[in-house]
VOBA-1610 file (N, C-alpha, C; in pm, whole numbers, padded with zeros to 5 digits, always signed):
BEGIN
Unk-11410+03939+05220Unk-11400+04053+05308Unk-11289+04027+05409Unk-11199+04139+05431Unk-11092+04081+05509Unk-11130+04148+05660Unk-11114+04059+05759Unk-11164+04090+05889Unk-11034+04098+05980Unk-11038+04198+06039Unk-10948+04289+06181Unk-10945+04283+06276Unk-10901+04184+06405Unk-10959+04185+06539Unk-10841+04282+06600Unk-10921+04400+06668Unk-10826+04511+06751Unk-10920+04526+06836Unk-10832+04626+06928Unk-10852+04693+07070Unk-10942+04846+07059Unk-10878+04932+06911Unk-10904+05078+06902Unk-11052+05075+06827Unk-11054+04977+06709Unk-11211+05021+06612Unk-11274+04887+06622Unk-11411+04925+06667Unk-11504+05059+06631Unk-11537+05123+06748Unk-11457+05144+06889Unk-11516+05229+06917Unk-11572+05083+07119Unk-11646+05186+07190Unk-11701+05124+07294Unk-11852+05015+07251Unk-11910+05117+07240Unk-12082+05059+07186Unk-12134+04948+07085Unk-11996+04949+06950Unk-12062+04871+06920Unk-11903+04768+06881Unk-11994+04652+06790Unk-11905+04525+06770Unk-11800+04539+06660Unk-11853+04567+06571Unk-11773+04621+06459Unk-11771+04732+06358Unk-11680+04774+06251Unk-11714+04822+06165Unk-11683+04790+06041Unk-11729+04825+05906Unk-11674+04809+05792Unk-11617+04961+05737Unk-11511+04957+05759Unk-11411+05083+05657Unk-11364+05060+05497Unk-11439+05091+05431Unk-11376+05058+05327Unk-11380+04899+05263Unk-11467+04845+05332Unk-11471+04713+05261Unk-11388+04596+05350Unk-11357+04618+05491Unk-11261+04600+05556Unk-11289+04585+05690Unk-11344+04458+05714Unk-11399+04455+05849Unk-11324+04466+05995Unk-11365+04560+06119Unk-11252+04578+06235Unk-11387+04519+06305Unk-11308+04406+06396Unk-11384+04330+06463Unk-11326+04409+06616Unk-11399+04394+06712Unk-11357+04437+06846Unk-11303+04271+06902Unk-11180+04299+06966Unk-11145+04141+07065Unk-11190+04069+07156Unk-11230+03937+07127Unk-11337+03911+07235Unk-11536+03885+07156Unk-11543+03963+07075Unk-11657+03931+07026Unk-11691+03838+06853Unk-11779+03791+06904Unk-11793+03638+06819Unk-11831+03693+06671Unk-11783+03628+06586Unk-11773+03658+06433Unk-11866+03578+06371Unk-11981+03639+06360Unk-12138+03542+06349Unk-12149+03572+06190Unk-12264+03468+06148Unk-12289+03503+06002Unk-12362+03621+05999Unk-12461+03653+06077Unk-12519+03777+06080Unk-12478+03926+06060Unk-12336+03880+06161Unk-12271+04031+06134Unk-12206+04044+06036Unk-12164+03921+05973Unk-12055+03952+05860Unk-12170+03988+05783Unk-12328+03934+05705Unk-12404+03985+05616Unk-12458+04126+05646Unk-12445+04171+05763Unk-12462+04330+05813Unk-12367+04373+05717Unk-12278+04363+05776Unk-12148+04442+05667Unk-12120+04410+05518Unk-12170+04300+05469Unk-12146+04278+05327Unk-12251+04323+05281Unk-12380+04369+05329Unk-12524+04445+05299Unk-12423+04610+05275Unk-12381+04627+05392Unk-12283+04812+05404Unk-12213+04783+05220Unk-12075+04692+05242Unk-12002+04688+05177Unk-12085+04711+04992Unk-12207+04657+04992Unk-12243+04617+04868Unk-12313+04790+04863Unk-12409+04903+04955Unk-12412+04997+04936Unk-12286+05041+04917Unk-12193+05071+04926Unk-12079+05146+04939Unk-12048+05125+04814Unk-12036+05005+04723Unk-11984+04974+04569Unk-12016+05096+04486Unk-12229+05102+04544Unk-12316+05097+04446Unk-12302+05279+04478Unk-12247+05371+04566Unk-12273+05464+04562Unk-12122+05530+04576Unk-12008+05419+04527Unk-11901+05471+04494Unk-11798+05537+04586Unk-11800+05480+04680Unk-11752+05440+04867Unk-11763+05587+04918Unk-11678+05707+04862Unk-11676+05824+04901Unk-11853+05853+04910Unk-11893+05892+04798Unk-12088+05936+04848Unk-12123+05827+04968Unk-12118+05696+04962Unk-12191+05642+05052Unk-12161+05678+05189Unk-12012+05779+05187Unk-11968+05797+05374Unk-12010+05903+05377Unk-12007+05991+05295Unk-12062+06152+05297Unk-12214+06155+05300Unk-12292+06053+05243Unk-12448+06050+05304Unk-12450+06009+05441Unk-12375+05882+05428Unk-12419+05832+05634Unk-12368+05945+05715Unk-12294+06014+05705Unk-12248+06149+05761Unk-12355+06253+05779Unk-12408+06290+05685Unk-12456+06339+05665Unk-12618+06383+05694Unk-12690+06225+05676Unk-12832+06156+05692Unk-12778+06149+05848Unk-12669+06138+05900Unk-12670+06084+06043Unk-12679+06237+06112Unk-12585+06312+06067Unk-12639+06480+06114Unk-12784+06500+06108Unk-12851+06509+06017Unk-12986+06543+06008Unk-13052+06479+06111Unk-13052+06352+06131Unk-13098+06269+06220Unk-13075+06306+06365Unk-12976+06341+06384Unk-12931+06371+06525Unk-13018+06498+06525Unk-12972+06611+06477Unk-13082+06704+06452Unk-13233+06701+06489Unk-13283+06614+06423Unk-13460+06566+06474Unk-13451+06485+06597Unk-13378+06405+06609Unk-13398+06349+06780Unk-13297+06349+06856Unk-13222+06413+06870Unk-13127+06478+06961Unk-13050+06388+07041Unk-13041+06232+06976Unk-13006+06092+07054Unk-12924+06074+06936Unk-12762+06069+06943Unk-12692+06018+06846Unk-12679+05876+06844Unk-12746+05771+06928Unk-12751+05666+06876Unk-12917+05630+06830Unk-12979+05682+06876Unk-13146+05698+06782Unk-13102+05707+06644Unk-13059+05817+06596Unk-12976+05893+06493Unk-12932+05795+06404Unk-12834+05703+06485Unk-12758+05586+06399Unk-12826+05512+06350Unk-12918+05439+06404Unk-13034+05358+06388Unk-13109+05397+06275Unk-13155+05512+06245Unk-13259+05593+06174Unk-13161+05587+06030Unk-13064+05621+06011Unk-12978+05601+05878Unk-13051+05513+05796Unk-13055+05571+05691Unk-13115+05418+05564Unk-13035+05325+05567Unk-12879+05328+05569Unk-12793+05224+05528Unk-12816+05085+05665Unk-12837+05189+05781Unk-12822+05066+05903Unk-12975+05014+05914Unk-13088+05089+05856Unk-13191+04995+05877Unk-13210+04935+05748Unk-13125+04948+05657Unk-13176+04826+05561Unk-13070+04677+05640Unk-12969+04713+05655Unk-12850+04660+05713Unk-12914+04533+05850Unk-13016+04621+05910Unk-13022+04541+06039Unk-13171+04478+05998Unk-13227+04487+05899Unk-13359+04429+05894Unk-13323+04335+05787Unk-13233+04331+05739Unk-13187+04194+05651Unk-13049+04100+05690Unk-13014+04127+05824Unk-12874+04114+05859Unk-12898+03913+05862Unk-12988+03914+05926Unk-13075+03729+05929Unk-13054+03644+05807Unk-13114+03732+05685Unk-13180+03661+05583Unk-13021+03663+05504Unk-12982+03569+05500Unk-12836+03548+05470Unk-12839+03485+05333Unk-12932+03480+05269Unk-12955+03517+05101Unk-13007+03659+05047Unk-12999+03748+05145Unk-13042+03905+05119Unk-12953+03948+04967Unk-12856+03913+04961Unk-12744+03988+04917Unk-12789+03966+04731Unk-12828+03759+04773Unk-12865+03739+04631Unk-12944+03822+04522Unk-13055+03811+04612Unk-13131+03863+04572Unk-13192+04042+04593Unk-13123+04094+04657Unk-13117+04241+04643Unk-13099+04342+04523Unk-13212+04459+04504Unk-13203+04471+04395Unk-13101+04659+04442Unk-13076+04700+04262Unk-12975+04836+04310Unk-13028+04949+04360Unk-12961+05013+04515Unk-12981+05104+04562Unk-13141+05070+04622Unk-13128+04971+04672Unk-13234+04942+04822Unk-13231+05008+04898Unk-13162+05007+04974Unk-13098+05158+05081Unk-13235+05254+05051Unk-13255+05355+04989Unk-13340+05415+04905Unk-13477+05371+04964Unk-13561+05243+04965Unk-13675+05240+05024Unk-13654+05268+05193Unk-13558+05254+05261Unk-13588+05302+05434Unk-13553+05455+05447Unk-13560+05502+05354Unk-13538+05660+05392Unk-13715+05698+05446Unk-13727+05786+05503Unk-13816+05816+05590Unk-13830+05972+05526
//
């Protein structure tokens, strides 16, 4: 995974993002194993749903979401991709053993 330290992405709130398979680190914040398996958890949905669908659902699931609780970072949270993402971000053999289109059990 190739990693980005800038000023512009991702943004105030949070640490990083993955675009495309392509990690933008913010400057200044520490490059932990955790976060990189956050994003290689993203990166490995994104393969499996063929990068374009996987941005047009989080888009999408993230509208709806905002919709029901009116907190666009509640919203973020609530996404399938970020709570499979943040409830396996630890277990840094997740990846091994993950089976296709996990994502799929945290939908609500």
């Amino acid at each position: 995974m190739w990693m980005i330290r800038n000023k512009i992405l991702p943004g105030r709130r949070f640490a990083a993002i993955n675009l495309f398979g392509v990690l933008f680190v913010k400057h200044g914040v520490k490059i932990t194993p955790m976060l990189v398996n956050h994003e290689k958890i993203h990166t490995a949905q994104m393969l499996e749903l063929l990068v374009v669908f996987f941005y047009l659902w989080y888009v999408v699931e993230w509208f709806v979401r905002y919709l029901q609780l009116r907190d666009w970072m509640k919203a973020y949270y609530q996404i399938c991709f970020e709570r499979e993402a943040y409830a396996n971000e630890a277990n840094l053999g997740y990846l091994r053993t993950r089976r296709l289109y996990s994502f799929w059990k945290w939908m609500k």
